[in-house]
C-alpha positions as CSV (number, residue, x, y, z in Angstrom):
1,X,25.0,-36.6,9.0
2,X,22.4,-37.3,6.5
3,X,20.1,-34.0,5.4
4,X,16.8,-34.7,4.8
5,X,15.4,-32.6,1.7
6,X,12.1,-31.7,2.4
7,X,9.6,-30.8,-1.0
8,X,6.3,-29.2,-1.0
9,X,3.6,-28.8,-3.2
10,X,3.5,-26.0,-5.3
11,X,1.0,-27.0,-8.5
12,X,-0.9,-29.7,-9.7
13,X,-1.8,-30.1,-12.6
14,X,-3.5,-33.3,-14.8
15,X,-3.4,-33.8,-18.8
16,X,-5.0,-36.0,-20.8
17,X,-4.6,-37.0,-25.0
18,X,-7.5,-38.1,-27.2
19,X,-8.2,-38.4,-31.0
20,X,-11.4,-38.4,-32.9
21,X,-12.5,-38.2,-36.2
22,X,-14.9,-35.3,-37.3
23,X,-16.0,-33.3,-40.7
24,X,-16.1,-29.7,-41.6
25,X,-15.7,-27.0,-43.7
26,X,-14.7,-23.3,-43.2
27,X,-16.3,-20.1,-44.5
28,X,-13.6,-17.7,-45.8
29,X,-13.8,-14.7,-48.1
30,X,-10.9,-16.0,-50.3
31,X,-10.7,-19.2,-52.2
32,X,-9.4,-21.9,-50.1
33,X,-9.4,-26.2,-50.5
34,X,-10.9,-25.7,-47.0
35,X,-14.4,-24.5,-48.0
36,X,-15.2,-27.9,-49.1
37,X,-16.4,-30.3,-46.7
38,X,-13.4,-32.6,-45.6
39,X,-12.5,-34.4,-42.3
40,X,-9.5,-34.7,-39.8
41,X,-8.7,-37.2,-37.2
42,X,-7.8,-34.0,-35.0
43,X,-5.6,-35.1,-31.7
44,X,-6.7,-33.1,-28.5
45,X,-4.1,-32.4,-25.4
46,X,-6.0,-31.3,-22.5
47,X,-4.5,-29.7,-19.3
48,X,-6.0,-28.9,-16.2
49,X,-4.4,-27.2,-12.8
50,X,-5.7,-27.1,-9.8
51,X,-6.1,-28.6,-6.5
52,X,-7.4,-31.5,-5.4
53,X,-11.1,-32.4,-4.7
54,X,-13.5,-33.8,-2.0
55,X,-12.9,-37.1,-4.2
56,X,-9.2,-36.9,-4.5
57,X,-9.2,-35.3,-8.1
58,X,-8.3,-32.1,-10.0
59,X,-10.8,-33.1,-13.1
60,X,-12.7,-36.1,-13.9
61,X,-11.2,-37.6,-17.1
62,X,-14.4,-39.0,-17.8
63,X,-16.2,-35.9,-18.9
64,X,-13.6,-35.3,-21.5
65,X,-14.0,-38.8,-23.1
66,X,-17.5,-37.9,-23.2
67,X,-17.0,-34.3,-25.0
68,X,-14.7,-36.1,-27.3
69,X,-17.5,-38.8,-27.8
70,X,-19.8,-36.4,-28.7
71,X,-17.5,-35.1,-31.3
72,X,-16.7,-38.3,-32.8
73,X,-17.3,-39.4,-36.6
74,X,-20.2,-35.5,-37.0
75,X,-20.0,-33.3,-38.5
76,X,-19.0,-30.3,-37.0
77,X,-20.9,-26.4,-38.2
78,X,-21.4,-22.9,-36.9
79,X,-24.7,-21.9,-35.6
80,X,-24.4,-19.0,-37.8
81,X,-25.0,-22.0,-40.7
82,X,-27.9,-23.7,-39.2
83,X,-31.3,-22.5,-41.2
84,X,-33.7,-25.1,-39.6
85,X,-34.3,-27.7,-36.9
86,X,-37.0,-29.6,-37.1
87,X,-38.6,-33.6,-36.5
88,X,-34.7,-34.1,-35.8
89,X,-32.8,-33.0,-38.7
90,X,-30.9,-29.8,-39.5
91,X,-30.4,-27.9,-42.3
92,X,-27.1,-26.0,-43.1
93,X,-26.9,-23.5,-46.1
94,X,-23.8,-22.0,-46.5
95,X,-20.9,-21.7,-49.2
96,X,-23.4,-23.1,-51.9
97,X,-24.6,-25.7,-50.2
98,X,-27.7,-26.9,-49.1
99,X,-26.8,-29.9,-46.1
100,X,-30.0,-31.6,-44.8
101,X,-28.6,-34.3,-42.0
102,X,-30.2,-36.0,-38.7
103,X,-29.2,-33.9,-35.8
104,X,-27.8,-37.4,-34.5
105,X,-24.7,-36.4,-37.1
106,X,-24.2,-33.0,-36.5
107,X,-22.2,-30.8,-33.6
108,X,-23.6,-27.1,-33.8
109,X,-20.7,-25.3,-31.7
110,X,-21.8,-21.4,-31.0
111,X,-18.8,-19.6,-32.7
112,X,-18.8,-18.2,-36.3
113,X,-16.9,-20.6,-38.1
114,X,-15.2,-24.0,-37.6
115,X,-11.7,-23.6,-37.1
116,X,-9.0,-25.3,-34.6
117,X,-9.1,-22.1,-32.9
118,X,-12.3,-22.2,-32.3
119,X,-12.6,-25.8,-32.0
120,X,-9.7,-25.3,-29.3
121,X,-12.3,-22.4,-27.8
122,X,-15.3,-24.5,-27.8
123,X,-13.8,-27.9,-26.2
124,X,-12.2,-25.3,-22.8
125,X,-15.1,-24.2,-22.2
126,X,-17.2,-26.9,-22.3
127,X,-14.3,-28.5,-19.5
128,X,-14.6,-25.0,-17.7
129,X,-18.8,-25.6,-17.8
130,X,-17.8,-29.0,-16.0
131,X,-14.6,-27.3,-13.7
132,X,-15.3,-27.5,-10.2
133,X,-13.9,-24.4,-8.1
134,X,-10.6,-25.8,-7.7
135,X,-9.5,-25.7,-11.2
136,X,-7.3,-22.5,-11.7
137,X,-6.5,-23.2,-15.5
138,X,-7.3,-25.1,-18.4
139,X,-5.1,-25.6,-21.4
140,X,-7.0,-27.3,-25.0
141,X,-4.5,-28.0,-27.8
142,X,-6.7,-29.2,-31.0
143,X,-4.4,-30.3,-33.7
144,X,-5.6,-30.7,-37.0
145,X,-3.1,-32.8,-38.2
146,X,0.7,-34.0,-37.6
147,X,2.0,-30.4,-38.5
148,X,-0.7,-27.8,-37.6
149,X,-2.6,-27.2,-34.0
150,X,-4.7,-24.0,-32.0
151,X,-4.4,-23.8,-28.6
152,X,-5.9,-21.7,-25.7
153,X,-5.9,-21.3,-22.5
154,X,-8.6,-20.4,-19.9
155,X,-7.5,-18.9,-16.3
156,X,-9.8,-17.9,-13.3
C-alpha cells in the first residue's frame, strides 16, 4: 500500500537581488576615509512574506526595480544636509563642503546620516509604503561591498 504524503502551506515568502551604483559620504565625529564623498555598487536582497494577492502575488517585483532605479548612479544625502531647494537644484553643506547639484542627481532619504543601516531602513520602508495588507514581513539587506552589509527587518 502506497501512503500518500500530504503538505500544506505554512509561509510564503518571495526575494529578490539587485545592484546599483550610488555616491555618498558619512558625517562622523571622528576622522574616517568615509567623510569624503565616494561611491559603492551596493547589492540589495529583498524579502517579502506573505500571502498571496487578488492578482496571484505576495509583492510586485516591479516596484523594487523602480526604488532601485531611483537610486541608481545619485548621489545619496541626509535631509539634515540639505540647505536649499530651489529652480531644481539642491544645496548640501556639510563636513566642509559646499555641494550645489540638480535635484535630477540627488536622493534626499529622511534619516540623519547615510549609512547601510540606514540605507537598509530607508529602502523597507519605502517596500512597506507599497505592501499591500498581506505582507506580514519584509527583510532589506544593503551590502556595501563583498565583505560588509546592514540589514533590517520590518514585521506587522
Amino acid at each position: 500500500m502506497v501512503r500518500e504524503m500530504r503538505f500544506k502551506v505554512v509561509d510564503r515568502k518571495i526575494g529578490w537581488h539587485k545592484d546599483f551604483d550610488s555616491s555618498h559620504f558619512l558625517v562622523l565625529p571622528y576622522e574616517s576615509k568615509c567623510l569624503r564623498i565616494h561611491g559603492h555598487t551596493y547589492n540589495v536582497d529583498v524579502e517579502i512574506w506573505g500571502e498571496l494577492n487578488e492578482n496571484g502575488m505576495i509583492f510586485d517585483f516591479n516596484h523594487l526595480s523602480n526604488l532601485v532605479k531611483h537610486l541608481d548612479h545619485r548621489i545619496l544625502v541626509s535631509e539634515k544636509w540639505v540647505e536649499k531647494k530651489h529652480d531644481g537644484v539642491i544645496v548640501i553643506e556639510r563636513n566642509e563642503k559646499y555641494i550645489k547639484l540638480p535635484e535630477s542627481e540627488v536622493v534626499v532619504l529622511d534619516k540623519p546620516n547615510v549609512t547601510a543601516e540606514y540605507i537598509a531602513e530607508w529602502f523597507a520602508e519605502k517596500v512597506a509604503e507599497k505592501a499591500g495588507k498581506n505582507v506580514k514581513r519584509i527583510r532589506v539587506k544593503v551590502w556595501e561591498d563583498p565583505r560588509s552589509y546592514a540589514e533590517i527587518t520590518l514585521e506587522r
